[in-house]
C-alpha positions as CSV (number, residue, x, y, z in Angstrom):
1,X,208.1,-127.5,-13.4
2,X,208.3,-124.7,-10.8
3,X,210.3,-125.5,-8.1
4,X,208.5,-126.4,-4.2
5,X,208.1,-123.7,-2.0
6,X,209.4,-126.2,0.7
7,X,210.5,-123.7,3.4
8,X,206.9,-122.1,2.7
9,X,204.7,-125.3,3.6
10,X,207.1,-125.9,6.6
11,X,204.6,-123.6,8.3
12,X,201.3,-124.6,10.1
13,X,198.4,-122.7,7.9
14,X,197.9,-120.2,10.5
15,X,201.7,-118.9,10.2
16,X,201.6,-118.8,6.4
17,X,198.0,-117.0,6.3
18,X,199.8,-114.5,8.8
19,X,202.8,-114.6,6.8
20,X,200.7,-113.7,3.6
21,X,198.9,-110.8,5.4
22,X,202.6,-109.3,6.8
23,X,204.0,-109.4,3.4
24,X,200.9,-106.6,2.1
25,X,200.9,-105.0,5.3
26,X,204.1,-104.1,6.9
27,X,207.3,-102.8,6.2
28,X,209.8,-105.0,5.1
29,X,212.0,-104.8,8.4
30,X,209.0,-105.8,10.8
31,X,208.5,-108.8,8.3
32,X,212.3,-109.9,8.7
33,X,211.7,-109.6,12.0
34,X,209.0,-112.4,12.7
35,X,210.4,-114.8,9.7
36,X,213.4,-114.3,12.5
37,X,211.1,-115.0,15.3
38,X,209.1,-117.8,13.6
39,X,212.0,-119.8,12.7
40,X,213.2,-119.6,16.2
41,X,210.3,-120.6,17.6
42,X,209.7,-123.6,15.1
43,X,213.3,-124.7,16.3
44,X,212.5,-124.3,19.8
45,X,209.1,-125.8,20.1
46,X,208.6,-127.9,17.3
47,X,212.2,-129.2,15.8
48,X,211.2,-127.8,12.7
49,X,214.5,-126.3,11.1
50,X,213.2,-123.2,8.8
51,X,215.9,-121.4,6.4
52,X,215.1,-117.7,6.7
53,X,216.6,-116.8,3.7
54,X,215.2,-119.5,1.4
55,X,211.5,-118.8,2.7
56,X,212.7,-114.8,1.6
57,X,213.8,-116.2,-1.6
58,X,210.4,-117.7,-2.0
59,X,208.6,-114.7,-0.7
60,X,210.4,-112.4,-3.4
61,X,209.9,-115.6,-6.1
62,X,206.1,-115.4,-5.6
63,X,205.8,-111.4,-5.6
64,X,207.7,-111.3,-8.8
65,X,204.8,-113.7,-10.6
């Protein structure tokens, strides 16, 4: 059984539609940058605790299949 993209789905569907689209169509550093910004803001605002580099590991899990 494949493991849950949990850190993924912590995101409203608007952020991981835009997430989606960044992935194809920016470089890598302007990505890092708003997973950055995202998770702060998801913190700030929300209380939602996001691990950046688990939701990278996921990124990188999904591009390899």
């Amino acid at each position: 059984m494949e493991r849950e993209k949990l850190e993924f789905f912590k995101l409203d569907e608007i952020d991981r539609k835009v997430l989606v689209w960044l992935i194809s169509h920016v470089p890598q550093k302007s990505l890092l940058a708003w997973i950055d910004y995202i998770a702060e803001e998801y913190k700030l605002h929300k209380s939602i605790s996001i691990n950046t580099e688990l939701l990278l590991q996921e990124i990188e899990e999904e591009e390899l299949n």
